[in-house]
Every structure is written in C-alpha cells, then in structure tokens.
C-alpha positions as CSV (number, residue, x, y, z in Angstrom):
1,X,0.0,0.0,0.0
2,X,1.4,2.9,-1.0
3,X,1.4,6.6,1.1
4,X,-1.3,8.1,-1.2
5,X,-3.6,5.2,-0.7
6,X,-2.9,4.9,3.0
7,X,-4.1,8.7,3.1
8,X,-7.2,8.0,0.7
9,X,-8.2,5.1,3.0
10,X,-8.1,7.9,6.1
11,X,-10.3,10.5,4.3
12,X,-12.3,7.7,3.0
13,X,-13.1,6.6,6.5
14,X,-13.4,10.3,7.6
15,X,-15.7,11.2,4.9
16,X,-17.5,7.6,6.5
17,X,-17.5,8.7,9.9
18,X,-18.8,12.1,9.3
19,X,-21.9,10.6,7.8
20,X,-22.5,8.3,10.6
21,X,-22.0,10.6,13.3
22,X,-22.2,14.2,12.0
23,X,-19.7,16.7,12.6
24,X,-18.0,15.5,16.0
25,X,-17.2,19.0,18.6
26,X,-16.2,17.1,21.6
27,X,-13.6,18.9,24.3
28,X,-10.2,17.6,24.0
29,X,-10.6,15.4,26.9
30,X,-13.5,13.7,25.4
31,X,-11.7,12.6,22.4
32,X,-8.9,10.5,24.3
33,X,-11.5,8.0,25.2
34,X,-13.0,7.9,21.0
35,X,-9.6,7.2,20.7
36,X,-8.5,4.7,23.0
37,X,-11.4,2.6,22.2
38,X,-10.2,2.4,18.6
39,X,-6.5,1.9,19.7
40,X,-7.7,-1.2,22.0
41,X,-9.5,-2.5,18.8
42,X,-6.6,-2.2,16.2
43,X,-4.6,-4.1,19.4
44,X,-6.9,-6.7,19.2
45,X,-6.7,-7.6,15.8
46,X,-2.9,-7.7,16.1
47,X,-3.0,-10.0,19.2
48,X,-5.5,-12.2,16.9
49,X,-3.1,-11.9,14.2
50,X,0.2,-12.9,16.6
51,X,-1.7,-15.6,17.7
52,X,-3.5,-17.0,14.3
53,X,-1.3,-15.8,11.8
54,X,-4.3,-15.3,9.7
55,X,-4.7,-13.0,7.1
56,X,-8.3,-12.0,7.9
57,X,-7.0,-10.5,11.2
58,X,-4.4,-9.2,9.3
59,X,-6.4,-7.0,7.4
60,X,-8.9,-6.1,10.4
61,X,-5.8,-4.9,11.8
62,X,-5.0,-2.5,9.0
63,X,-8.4,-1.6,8.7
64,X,-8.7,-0.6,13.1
65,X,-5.1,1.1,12.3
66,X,-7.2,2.9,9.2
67,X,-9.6,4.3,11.9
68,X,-7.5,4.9,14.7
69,X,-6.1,7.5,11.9
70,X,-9.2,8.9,11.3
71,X,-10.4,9.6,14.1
72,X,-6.6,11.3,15.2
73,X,-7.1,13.3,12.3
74,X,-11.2,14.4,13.8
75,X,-9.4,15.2,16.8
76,X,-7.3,17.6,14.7
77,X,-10.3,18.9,12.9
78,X,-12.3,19.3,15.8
79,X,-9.1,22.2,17.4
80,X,-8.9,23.5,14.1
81,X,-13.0,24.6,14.6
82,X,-12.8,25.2,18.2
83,X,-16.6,24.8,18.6
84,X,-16.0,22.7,21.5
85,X,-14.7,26.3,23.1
86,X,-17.8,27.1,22.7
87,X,-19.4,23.8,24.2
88,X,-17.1,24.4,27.2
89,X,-17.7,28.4,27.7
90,X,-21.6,27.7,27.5
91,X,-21.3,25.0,30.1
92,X,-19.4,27.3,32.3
93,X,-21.9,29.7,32.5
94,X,-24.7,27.3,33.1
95,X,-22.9,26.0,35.8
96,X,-20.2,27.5,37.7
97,X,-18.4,25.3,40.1
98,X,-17.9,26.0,43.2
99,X,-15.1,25.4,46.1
100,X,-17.3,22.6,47.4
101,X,-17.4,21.1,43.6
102,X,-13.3,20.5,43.6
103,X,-12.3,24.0,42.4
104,X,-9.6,25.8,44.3
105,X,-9.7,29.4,45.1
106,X,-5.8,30.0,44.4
C-alpha cells in the first residue's frame, strides 16, 4: 500500500465517519477516550493476528489502524474549529463550580 492510498483510506473513512456521526465537537478530553477505544481494537486484531497468523486478522488490523487515523485526524479537525470552546464556555456559564465542587480558590 502505497502513502497516497494509505491517506485516501483515512479520508475515505473520515468522509464515512462524518456521515454516521455528523460533525464531532467534543472537548479535547472527550476525544482521548474515542480514541483509546479504537486503539484497543486495532490491538486486538494484532494480538489475533500474533496468535493466528491469519490473514483476515491481518487485514482487520489494518483496517482498526485505518480508523485509529481517522479519528486522530477528527481530533485535529475538531481544534482546528474550536466549537467545543464554545461547548465548554456555555457550560461554564450554566454552571459554575464552586469550592465545594473541587475547584480551588488560588
């Protein structure tokens, strides 16, 4: 597979994602999680691959590893927007937290 397919695969699966989801404004900390789950997938399918030597888990692999990309490159998207800062401001306001709520006064 060559570079320029490898990156067509991505936006393929970008273009994918956005039509099954919609456009995706989570707060940075809510993307790690998106992320891991697809990370613990691609692991997976190498650990079924290491242990079967198949080629069907071989290709799940690349294909986890295909979105694991994409959604890296949604996370990038989503800073690039910054609507999340708006989310996040609008939240604030709605509800401030307080010293009792974990937030220090320093």
């Amino acid at each position: 597979m060559s570079r320029q397919s490898i990156f067509e695969e991505i936006i393929s699966e970008r273009k994918r994602q956005d039509v099954v989801f919609g456009e995706q404004n989570h707060l940075p900390i809510r993307w790690i999680p998106i992320l891991a789950e697809e990370v613990g997938s691609a692991a997976k399918q190498a650990n079924n691959f290491d242990r079967t030597g198949s080629e069907m888990s071989l290709r799940k692999y690349e294909l986890e590893t295909i979105q694991v990309a994409a959604v890296a490159f949604a996370m990038l998207e989503c800073l690039e927007r910054e609507k999340w800062r708006k989310k996040d401001e609008q939240s604030k306001k709605r509800s401030p937290k307080t010293q009792d709520e974990g937030v220090s006064e320093r």
